[in-house]
N, C-alpha and C positions, 0 to 999 in steps of 0.2 A: 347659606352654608353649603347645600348642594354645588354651587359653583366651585367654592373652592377646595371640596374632592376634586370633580373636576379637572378644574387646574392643574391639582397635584397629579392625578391620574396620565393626563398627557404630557407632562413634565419627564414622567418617569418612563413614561414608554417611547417618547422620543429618546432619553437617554441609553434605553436598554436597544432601542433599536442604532444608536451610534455605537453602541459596544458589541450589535453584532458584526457590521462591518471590519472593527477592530479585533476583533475574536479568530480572522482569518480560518473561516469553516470550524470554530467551535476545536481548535488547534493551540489557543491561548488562554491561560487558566485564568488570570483575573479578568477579561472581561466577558469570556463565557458566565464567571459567577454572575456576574453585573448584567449579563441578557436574562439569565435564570431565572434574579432574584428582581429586575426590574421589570421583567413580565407577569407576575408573581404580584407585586407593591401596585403594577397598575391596574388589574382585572379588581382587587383588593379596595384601591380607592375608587373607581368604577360602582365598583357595585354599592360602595358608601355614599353616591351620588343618588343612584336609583332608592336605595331606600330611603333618603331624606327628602323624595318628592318629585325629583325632576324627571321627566318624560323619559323612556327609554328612545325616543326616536331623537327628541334631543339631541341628548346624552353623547347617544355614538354616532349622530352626526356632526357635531360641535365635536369631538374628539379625531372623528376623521379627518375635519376637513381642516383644523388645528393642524393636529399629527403631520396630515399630508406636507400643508404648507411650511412646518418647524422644520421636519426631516427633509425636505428640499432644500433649505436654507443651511442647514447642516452641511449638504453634500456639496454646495459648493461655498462656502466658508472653508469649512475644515479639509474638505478633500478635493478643494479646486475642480468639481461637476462643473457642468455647465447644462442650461435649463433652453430649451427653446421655445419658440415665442406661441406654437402649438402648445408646449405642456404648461406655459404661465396660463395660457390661456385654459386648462385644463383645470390648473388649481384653483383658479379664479371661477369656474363653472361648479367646481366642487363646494367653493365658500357661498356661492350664490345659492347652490341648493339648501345648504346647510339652514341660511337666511329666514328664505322659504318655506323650513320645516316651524321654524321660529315663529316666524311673522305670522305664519297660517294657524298655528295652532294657539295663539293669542285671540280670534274672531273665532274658532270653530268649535 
């Protein structure tokens, strides 16, 4: 059950983190509410993760290293970014540590 707060937790903060870009500096009323209230929805299902048992190191590393990689995928789907083979390689260091916290704390 912890997983999917989780889930839902960076669901919603990838989203609110697409409606800040869209919010053009918090200048556009619906998706400034939509950064507000989805930053708001995500610390909210966050912290319903932590209290149902899962590790805080986890937690906000599975959310980062999620986050990182959904909102990159974002920026260039939706907003035609482009990623170089440094910052793949960057995300890919970030989900490896993420792994890491995982795996290590499965033995220790």
């Amino acid at each position: 059950m912890p997983w999917l707060f989780l889930a839902g937790a960076i669901l919603v903060e990838v989203a609110a983190t697409t409606a800040l870009k869209l919010s053009a500096g918090f200048s556009r009323l619906v998706p400034s509410i939509v950064v507000v209230v989805g930053y708001v929805a995500a610390f909210v299902l966050l912290s319903q993760s932590l209290v149902r048992g899962m590790q805080i190191s986890v937690a906000y590393g599975v959310w980062a290293a999620v986050g990182v990689a959904l909102v990159a995928a974002v920026g260039v789907f939706l907003f035609g970014e482009q990623l170089s083979p440094v910052q793949l390689g960057g995300i890919a260091l970030v989900i490896a540590g993420v792994l890491a916290l995982e795996l290590g704390g499965a033995h220790g």
